[in-house]
Phi, psi and omega in degrees: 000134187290176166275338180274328153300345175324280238264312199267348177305344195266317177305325162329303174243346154209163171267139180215136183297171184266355150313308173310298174315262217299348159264011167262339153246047185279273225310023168222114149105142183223168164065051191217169173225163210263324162305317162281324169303345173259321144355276163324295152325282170322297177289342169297294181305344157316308205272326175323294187287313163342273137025294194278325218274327229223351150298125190269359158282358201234154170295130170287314200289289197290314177292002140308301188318314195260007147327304180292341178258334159306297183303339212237297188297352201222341160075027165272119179324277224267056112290310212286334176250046123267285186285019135282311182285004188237007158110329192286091175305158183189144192298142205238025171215019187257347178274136203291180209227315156227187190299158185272321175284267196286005171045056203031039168275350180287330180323331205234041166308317168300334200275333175277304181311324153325284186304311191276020150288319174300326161319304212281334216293119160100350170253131180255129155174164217253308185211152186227158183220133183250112171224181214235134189219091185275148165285162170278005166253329147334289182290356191271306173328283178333289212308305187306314208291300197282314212270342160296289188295350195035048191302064235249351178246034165256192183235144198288164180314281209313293183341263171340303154340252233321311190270027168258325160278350173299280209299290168336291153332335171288323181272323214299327187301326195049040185240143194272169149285125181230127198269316202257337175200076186298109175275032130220144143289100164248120220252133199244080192276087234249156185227187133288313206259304205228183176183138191221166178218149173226095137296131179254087185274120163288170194254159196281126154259084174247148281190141141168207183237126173232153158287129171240124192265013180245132158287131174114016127268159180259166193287310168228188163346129151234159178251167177338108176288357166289275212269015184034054190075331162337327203111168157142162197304344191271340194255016188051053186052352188288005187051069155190166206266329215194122197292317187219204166175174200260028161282307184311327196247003126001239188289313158017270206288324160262311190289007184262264216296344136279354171060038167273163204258322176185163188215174193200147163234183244183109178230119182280134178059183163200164189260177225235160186295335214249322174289136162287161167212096206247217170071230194245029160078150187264150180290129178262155142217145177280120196239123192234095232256136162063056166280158172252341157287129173232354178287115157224147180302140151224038179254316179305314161289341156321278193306297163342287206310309185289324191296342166305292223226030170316129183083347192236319187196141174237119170257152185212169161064061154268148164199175182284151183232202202192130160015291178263018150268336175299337212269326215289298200315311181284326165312319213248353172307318225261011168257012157273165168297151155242132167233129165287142141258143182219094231258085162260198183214162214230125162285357172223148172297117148268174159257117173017288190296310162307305193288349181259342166275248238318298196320312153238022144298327198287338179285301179333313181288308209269317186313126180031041176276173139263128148241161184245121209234103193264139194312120193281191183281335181286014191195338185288349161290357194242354187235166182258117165284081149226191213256119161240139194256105182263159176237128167238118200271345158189187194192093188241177191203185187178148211256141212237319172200181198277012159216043166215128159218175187208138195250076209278147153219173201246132155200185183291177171258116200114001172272118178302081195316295209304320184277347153323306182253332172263351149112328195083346197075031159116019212250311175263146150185150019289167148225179177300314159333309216282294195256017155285341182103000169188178225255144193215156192228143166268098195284302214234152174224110166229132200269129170217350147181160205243093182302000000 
């Protein structure tokens, strides 16, 4: 069967636009829109039949017939003036009323492109990608539609949307298309009947390092462990376990000044509620959902955040991140150095001289050893109870009186220094405990640099 018996078997039994028609044959023929390609096909058979009509060798009677299914079934103008002009009557109350596939939306494409600029009114950004969301009686129609016909070269609805209302859209905008990380998506939920939009705004992500000079925060939100963030009297109704943390005392500020809908943050690793975190600070990155702002000072917010929060947490180094710095940040935590200070205390009186023969075994046993840290008891409602194999890469240390010492130590990153120096009851080993020979405590804990 030609493309042109295609084309009139399908017009037999229902009307279809000429977008439509031409996305059923987009895969034949290139360097085209599926509107002309439908166009085209139609005025070709047109000139065909014409052709035939006006041959004193060709059936007159079928190129009339199919001339009369351009005009009454496919509503193509220059059929009905070839048969005005020859004279040829043909039924004028026969014509369908919408396309049987896209029930004209494709028709009404500026319209779309329309709605969604209004959507757009009041949002910064730079380049937008247009998708598709169908009822299932579209694709059900569609599906039915090609598998009757035995269509085998077209191209699917969402396709077509997308890149016609993208093109509109683009020019009214004068903003390009960006296909891999678009900053606003606008999702096109499409009916027969109805049709809703969604933005999908990417999210803003920066990156920089912070200090916390204080103990008794946490790294981000906890929520109430009674009432699970709900309120309640053990949390003074604020739903939260620790009045702030150093997401809280943040994100704030950027989330104002991006007009963003909510925000996360992002640490490689963290330090314990009790611990500073000092030196040049641990890396972060600020991740800032559905924003409206996407241009922001952030040398200006730097300066906002600390002059805030002075004395309490510090951030440096901001600049814009990306997605796959958050998966880089959390991969790469647990392979980084770390160095501590560890301010402990001793159940026994030592002598100078003593805590330096233990110190140095202890370098002997432990320095660019592996140890094993079984999930500590002080974390295991909240962690997967297994054996994780730490490298502690050096250890120095120094008497400070005979039950206070202090411990710088180099170690891998995720290793839990406080069981470190207290053994767990047996949970890490070797530990320090373990091979001075009696029990030792982690008073002050501080993080002093994060390589």
């Amino acid at each position: 069967m030609t493309i042109f018996e295609k084309v009139l078997e399908i017009y037999r039994e229902y009307y279809i636009c000429p977008h439509c028609l031409g996305r059923m044959f987009s895969l034949l023929g290139t360097d085209t829109t599926n509107y002309d390609r439908g166009n085209s096909l139609l005025l070709a058979m047109t000139m065909e039949n014409h052709r035939a009509y006006l041959s004193k060798h060709e059936n007159h009677e079928e190129s009339i017939s199919n001339l009369k299914i351009l005009v009454e079934k496919a509503r193509f103008n220059p059929a009905q003036s070839v048969l005005d002009k020859e004279g040829i009557e043909y039924s004028k109350n026969s014509l369908p009323e919408k396309c049987y596939l896209c029930c004209d939306i494709f028709s009404n494409v500026p319209i779309y492109a329309r709605i969604a600029e209004e959507n757009l009114n009041k949002l910064e950004f730079k380049n937008v990608l247009v998708g598709t969301t169908l009822d299932s009686q579209i694709v059900n129609r569609e599906d039915n539609f090609k598998a009757h016909f035995n269509l085998l070269n077209s191209e699917a609805f969402k396709n077509h949307f997308n890149r016609e209302v993208g093109k509109e859209l683009s020019n009214n905008l004068q903003k390009p298309a960006e296909f891999s990380r678009p900053d606003i998506t606008i999702i096109f939920t499409l009916r027969f009947e109805s049709s809703e939009v969604n933005l999908l705004l990417r999210s803003i992500f920066i990156r920089g390092r912070y200090n916390k000079f204080i103990r008794g925060i946490p790294q981000t939100h906890w929520d109430c462990r009674s009432c699970r963030g709900k309120g309640c009297e053990s949390c003074g109704f604020t739903g939260k376990q620790y009045k702030t943390s150093v997401e809280e005392l943040i994100n704030p500020e950027f989330v104002k000044e991006a007009k963003a809908e909510d925000s996360k943050f992002h640490g490689a690793g963290r330090e314990d509620i009790d611990v500073r975190m000092l030196g040049k600070g641990r890396p972060f990155v600020l991740e800032l959902k559905n924003p409206k702002t996407r241009t922001l000072n952030l040398e200006k917010l730097q300066k906002k955040v600390n002059k805030r929060n002075k004395k309490k947490i510090k951030i440096t180094n901001l600049e814009y991140s990306s997605k796959e710095q958050v998966k880089n940040l959390k991969v790469n935590a647990e392979n980084t150095k770390k160095v501590y200070r560890a301010l402990t205390s001793s159940f026994e009186n030592i002598s100078k001289e003593k805590f330096e023969v233990l110190l140095k075994k202890l370098k002997k046993e432990i320095e660019n050893q592996n140890i094993q840290q079984r999930t500590p008891n002080r974390v295991s409602h909240r962690r997967a109870d297994k054996i994780r194999k730490k490298k502690i890469y050096q250890i120095e240390g120094k008497f400070i009186k005979p039950k206070v010492y202090e411990f710088i130590i180099e170690s891998q990153g995720g290793t839990y220094i406080k069981e470190l120096i207290n053994g767990d009851n047996g949970r890490t080993t070797p530990s320090i405990t373990e091979i001075f020979g009696f029990p030792l405590e982690c008073k002050k804990l501080d993080v002093l640099k994060i390589y």
